[in-house]
matplotlib code that plots the C-alpha trace (Angstrom):
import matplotlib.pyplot as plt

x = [98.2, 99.2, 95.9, 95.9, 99.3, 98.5, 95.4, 98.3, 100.4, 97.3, 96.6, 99.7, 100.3, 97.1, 98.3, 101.2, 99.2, 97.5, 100.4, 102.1, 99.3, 99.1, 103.0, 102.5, 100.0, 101.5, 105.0, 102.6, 100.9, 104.5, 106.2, 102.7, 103.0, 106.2, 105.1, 101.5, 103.2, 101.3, 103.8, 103.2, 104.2, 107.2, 108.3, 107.7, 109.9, 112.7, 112.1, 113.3, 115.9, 114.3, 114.6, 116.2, 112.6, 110.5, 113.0, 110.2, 107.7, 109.9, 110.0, 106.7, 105.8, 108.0, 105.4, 104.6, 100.8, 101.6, 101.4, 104.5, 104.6, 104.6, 107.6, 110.2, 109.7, 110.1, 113.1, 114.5, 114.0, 115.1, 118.3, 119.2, 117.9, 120.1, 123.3, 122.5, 123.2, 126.0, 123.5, 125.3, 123.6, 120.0, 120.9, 122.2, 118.9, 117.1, 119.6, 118.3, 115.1, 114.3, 116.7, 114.5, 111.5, 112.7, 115.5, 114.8, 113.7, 116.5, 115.5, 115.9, 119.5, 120.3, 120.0, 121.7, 124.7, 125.4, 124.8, 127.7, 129.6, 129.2, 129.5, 132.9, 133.7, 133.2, 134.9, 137.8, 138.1, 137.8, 140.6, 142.9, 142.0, 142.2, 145.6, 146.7, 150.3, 149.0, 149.6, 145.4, 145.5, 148.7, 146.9, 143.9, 145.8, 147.7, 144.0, 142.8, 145.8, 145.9, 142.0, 143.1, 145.9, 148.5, 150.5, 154.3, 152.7, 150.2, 153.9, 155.6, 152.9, 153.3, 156.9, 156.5, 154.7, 157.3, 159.8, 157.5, 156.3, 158.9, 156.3, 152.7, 151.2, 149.5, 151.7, 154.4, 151.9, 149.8, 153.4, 153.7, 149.9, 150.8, 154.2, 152.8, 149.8, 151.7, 151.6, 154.6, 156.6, 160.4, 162.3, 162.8, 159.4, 158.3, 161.5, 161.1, 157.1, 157.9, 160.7, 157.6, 154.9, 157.7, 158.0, 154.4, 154.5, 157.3, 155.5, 152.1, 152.5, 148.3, 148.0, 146.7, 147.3, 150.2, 150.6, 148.0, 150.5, 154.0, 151.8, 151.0, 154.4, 155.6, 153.6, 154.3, 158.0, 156.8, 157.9, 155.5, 156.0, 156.2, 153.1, 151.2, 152.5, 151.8, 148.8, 147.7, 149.0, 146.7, 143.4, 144.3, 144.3, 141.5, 138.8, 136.6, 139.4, 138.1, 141.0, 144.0, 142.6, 142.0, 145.7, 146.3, 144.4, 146.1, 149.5, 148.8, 147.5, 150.8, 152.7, 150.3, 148.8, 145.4, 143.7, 145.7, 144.1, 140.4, 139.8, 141.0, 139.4, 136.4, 136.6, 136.9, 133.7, 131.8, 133.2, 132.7, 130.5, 130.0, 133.8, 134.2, 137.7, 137.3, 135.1, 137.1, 140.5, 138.2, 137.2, 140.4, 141.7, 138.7, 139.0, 142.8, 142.2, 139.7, 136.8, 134.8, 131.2, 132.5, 134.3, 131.6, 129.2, 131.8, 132.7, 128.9, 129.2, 132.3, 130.7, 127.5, 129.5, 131.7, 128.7, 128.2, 131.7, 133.9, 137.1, 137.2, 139.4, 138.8, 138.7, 141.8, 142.0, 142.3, 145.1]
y = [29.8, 32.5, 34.3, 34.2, 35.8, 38.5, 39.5, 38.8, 41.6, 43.6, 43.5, 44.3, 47.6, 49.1, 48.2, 50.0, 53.1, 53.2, 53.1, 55.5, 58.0, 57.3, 57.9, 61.4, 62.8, 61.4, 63.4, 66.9, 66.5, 66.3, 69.2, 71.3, 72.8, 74.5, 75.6, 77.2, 78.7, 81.7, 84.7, 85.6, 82.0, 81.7, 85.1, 83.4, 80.4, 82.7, 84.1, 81.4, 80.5, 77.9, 79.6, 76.4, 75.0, 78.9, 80.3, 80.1, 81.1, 84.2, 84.9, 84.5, 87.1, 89.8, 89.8, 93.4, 92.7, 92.5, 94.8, 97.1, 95.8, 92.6, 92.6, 94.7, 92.4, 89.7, 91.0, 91.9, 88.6, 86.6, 88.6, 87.8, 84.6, 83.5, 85.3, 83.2, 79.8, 81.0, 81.3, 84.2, 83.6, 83.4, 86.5, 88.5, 87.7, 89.1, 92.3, 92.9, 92.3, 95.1, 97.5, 97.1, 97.5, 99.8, 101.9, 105.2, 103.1, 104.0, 101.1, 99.1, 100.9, 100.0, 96.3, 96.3, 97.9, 95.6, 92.9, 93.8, 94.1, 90.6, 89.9, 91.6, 90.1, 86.7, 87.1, 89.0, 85.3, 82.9, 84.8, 84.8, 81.2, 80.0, 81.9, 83.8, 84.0, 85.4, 89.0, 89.6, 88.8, 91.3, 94.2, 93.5, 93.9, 96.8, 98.3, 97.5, 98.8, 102.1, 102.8, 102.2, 104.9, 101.4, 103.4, 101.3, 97.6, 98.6, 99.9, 96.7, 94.6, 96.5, 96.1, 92.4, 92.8, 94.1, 91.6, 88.7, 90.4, 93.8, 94.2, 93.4, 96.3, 98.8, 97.9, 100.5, 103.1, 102.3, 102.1, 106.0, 107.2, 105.8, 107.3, 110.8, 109.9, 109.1, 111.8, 110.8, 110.7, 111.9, 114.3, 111.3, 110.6, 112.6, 111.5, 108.4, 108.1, 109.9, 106.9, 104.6, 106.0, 106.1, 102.6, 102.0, 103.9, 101.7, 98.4, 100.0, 103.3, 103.9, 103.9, 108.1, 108.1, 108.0, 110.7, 112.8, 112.5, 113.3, 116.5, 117.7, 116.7, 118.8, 121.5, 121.8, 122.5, 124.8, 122.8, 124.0, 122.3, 119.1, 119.1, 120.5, 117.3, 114.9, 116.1, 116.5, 112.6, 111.6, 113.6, 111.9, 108.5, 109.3, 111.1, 112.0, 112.8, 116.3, 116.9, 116.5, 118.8, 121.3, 121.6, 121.3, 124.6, 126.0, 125.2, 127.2, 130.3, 130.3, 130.7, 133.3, 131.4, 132.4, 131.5, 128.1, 127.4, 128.1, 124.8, 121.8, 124.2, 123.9, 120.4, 120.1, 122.5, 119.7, 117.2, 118.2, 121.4, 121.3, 122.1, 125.6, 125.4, 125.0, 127.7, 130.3, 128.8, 129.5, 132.5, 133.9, 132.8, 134.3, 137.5, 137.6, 136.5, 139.6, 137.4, 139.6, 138.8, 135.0, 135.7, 137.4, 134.4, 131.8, 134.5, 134.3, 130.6, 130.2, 132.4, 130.2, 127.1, 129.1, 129.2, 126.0, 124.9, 127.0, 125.5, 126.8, 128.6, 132.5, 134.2, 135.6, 139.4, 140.4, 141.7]
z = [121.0, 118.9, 119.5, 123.2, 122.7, 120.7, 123.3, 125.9, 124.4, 124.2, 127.7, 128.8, 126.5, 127.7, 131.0, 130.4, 128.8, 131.8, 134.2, 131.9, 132.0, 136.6, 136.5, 134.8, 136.7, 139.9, 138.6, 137.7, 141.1, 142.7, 140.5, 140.7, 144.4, 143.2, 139.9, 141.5, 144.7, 145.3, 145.5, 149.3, 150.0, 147.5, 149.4, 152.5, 151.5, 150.3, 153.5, 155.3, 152.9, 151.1, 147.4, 145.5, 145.1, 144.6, 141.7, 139.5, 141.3, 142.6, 138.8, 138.2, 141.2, 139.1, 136.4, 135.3, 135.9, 139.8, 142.0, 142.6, 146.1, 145.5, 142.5, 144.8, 147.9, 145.9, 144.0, 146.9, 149.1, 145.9, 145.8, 149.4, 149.3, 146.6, 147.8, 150.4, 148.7, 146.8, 143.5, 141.8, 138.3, 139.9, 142.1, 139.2, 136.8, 140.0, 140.3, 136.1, 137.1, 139.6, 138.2, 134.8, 136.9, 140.3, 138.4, 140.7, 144.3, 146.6, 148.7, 145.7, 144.9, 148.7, 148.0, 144.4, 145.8, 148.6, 146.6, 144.2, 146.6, 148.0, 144.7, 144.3, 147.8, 146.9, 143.2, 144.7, 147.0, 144.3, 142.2, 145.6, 145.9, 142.8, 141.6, 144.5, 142.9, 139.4, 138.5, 138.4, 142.4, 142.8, 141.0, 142.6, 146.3, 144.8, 143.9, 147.4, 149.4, 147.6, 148.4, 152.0, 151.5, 152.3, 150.3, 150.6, 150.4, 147.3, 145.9, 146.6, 144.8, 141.2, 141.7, 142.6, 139.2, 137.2, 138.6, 137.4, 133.6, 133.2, 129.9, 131.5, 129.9, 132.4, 135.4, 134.9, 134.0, 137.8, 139.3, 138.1, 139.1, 142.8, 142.7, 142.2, 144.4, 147.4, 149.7, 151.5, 148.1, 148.3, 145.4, 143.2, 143.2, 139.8, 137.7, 138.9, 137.6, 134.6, 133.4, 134.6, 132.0, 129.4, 130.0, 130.0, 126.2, 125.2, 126.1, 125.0, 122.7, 122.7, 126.3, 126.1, 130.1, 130.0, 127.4, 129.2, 132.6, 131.1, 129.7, 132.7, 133.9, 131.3, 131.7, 135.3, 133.9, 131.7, 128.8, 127.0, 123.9, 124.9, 126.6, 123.9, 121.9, 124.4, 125.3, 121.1, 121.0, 124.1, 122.5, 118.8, 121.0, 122.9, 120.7, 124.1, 126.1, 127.4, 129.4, 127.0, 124.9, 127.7, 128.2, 124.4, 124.6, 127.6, 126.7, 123.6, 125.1, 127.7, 123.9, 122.9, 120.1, 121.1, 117.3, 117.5, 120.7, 119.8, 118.2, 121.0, 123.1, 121.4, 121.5, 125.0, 125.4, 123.2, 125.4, 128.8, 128.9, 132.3, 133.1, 134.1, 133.7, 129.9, 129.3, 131.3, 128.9, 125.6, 126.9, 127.3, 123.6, 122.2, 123.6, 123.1, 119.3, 119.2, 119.3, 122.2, 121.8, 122.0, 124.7, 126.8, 126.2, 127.6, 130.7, 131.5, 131.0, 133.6, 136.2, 136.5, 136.2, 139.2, 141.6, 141.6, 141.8, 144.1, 143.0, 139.5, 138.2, 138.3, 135.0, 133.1, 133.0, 129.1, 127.6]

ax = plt.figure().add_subplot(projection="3d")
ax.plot(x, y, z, "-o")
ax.set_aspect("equal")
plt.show()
């Protein structure tokens, strides 16, 4: 009894082995069509909007041994295709994917741009969606309105802002920028953005913005010496800030300290030698400060820079 058991129990586990072994290669025979898709006909799915089954095979045709021709199309079609079906993380690996491979292509660039935007599109809905009352979805209108020049509305949202967090840092400091950027701004509107960035350094004393705006403010005034400390304070925040120390320097040379104003303007040179403006303000110092073969150099500089950029500033006659 026992015996016929044991060759029972053999029987069966072979029989198991065996449908075991029919059930795998009936599973690799099912999966295998997707797997091996040639890439014309996994572009032609995507094509047709069938990408959930050819994602990768779509990879697979974005393999640097094929040809060119074949990786953009099917960058591209993946890109749509996924955008398509809502696939953001499938459609951004694609985005990487030909920007690694198509960096220059403007048709390429066409696609990636449109796509961000969907992207941004789609994002900008789920935030409104999701927390439409949240002071993300109110800066985010207030962003949107401004670019359309909706100056009074994007206005009301930072203040709507302010009334729900007086101390969300960043808020007071954009409620300033659009003051001054309105161009339908009344008389108060500069006294008024001025208490806003000192508001915004109250609730956050490193925003260098801030400081670099209350400079110019200041300088407009001809308060010359407090713009050159808060511009000084917004180049000591902000090490690359190529602007504040521009009009550290030129705050300096309207005092006639042409020596103290070499070395910001220096700085701003390093920074952002393509600026006209800041070689024509070197220049000046140096030749004032009896520096004339410097001087000469960053003249020549300006000019060239001046060609190509008719609103520059004209150069400084010497004194």
């Amino acid at each position: 009894m026992f015996r016929y058991s044991v060759k029972a129990a053999l029987i069966l586990l072979v029989c198991c082995f065996a449908c075991g072994n029919i059930l795998a290669q009936q599973e690799k025979a099912a999966v295998a069509p997707r797997s091996e898709l040639s890439p014309e006909k996994a572009i032609s799915l995507a094509e047709q909007g069938q990408c959930r089954n050819t994602l990768s095979a779509l990879k697979h045709a974005m393999a640097p041994e094929l040809p060119a021709s074949t990786r953009k199309e099917a960058g591209v079609v993946a890109v749509r295709c996924f955008l398509l079906i809502d696939n953001r993380d499938a459609a951004l690996d694609f985005i990487r994917l030909l920007n690694k491979q198509f960096p220059q292509d403007p048709d390429v660039l066409f696609v990636v741009v449109h796509a961000y935007s969907d992207l941004s599109t789609r994002t900008a809905q789920d935030l409104a969606r999701n927390a439409p009352q949240s002071l993300a979805a109110h800066k985010l209108n207030a962003e949107a309105l401004e670019m359309q020049g909706k100056w009074e509305p994007a206005q009301m949202e930072y203040e709507e802002m302010l009334r729900k967090d007086p101390n969300a840092r960043g808020t007071h400091f954009l409620l300033g920028r659009l003051l001054l950027s309105r161009p339908d701004a009344g008389p108060d509107a500069i006294p008024r953005a001025k208490q806003e960035f000192l508001s915004e350094l109250q609730i956050d004393p490193t925003n260098s913005d801030a400081e670099y705006i209350l400079g110019e403010l200041a300088r407009h005034d001809e308060n010359w010496q407090e713009a050159i400390s808060r511009f000084s304070r917004a180049a000591k925040l902000n090490p690359g800030f190529a602007e504040a120390y521009l009009g550290w320097g030129a705050c300096l040379i309207n005092l006639k300290k042409y020596e103290e104003a070499i070395t910001p303007l220096r700085t701003a040179e390093h920074l952002a030698p393509g600026n006209p403006d800041v070689h024509n303000a070197l220049a000046t110092a140096l030749v004032r400060s009896g520096h004339k073969q410097e001087a000469d150099a960053e003249f020549a500089i300006h000019r060239r820079l001046s060609s190509a950029t008719p609103n520059a500033s004209a150069p400084n006659a010497p004194e």
